[in-house]
N, C-alpha and C positions, 0 to 999 in steps of 0.2 A: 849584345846581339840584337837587332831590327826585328818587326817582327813580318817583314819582305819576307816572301818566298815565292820559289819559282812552281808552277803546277804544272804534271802533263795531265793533258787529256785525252782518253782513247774515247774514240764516238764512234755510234753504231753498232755496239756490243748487243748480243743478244742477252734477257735478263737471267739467265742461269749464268753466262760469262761474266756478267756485270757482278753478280752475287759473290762469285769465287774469286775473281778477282780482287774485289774488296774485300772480302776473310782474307786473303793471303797476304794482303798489307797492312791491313787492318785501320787503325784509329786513323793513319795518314791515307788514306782513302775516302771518297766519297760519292755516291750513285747519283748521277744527276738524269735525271727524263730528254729523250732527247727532243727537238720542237719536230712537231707535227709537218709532215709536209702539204703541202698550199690547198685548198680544196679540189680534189678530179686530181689532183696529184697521186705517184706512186710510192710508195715505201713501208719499212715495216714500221709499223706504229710502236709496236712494241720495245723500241732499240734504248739504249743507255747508252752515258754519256761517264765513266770512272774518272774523277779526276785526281790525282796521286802528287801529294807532294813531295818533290826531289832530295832526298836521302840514299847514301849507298844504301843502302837496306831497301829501302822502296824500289829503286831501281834493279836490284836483284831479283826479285818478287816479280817486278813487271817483264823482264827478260826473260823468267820462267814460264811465268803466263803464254809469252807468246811462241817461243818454242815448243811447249806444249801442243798448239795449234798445228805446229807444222805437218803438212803431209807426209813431208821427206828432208830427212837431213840436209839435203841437196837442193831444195828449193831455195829462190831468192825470195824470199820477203818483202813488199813494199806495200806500206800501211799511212794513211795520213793520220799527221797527231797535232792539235794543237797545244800551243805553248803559251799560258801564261807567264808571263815573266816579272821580277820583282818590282818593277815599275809601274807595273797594271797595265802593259800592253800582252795584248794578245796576234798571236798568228801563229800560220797555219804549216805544216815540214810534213815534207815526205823522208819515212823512214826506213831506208831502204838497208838489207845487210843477207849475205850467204856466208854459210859457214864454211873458214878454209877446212883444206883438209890438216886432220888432227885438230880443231878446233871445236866443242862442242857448239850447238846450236844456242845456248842458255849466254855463251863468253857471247857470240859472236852478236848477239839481240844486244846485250851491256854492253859493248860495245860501239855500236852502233846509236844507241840511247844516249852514250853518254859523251857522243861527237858532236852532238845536235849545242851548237853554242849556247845559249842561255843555259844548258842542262850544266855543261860543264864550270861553267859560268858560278852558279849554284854552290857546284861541288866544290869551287875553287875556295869560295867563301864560307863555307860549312866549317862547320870546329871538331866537325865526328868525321 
């Protein structure tokens, strides 16, 4: 086995989310700072950048995370995440996903996570 792997990244986490998020995955996680915006520029200075390596397990984790978040079962979800990929290119995917009905919000994040191609991509190549 290479030692490629595929990373998502959530950016713009605030740093109590960035902290929890990283326990919850733990060693396959990692807090990055997010860059500074331009000088007289606006934003929160404060934000995080988790970057998670691609593992069912990891991906279950981050599905939770983000169902957690939700206002309402019934909400659509749409979050940008970039995607390292095992190539060392990166870019950028909107991740968008509502939970059907009888579907919890947690399936329906993993799901969505793991339609994103390089993700499943990952997965496909993975031996766990």
């Amino acid at each position: 086995m290479s030692d490629e792997r595929t990373v998502v990244r959530l950016p713009g986490l605030r740093q109590s989310e960035a902290n929890e998020l990283a326990e919850n995955v733990g060693a396959e996680a990692t807090i990055l700072a997010d860059a500074s915006p331009p000088i007289g520029g606006y934003g929160d200075l404060g934000t995080r950048t988790v970057a998670v390596i691609v593992t069912r397990r990891t991906l279950r984790a981050v599905a939770r995370h983000l169902a957690d978040r939700q206002d309402s079962r019934s909400d659509t979800v749409s979050l940008r995440v970039e995607i390292d990929d095992s190539d060392g290119t990166r870019h950028s995917e909107t991740l968008t996903y509502r939970a059907a009905p009888g579907q919890s919000p947690v399936d329906a994040a993993e799901t969505a996570l793991r339609a994103l191609p390089p993700v499943r991509d990952a997965l496909d190549r993975s031996l766990w």
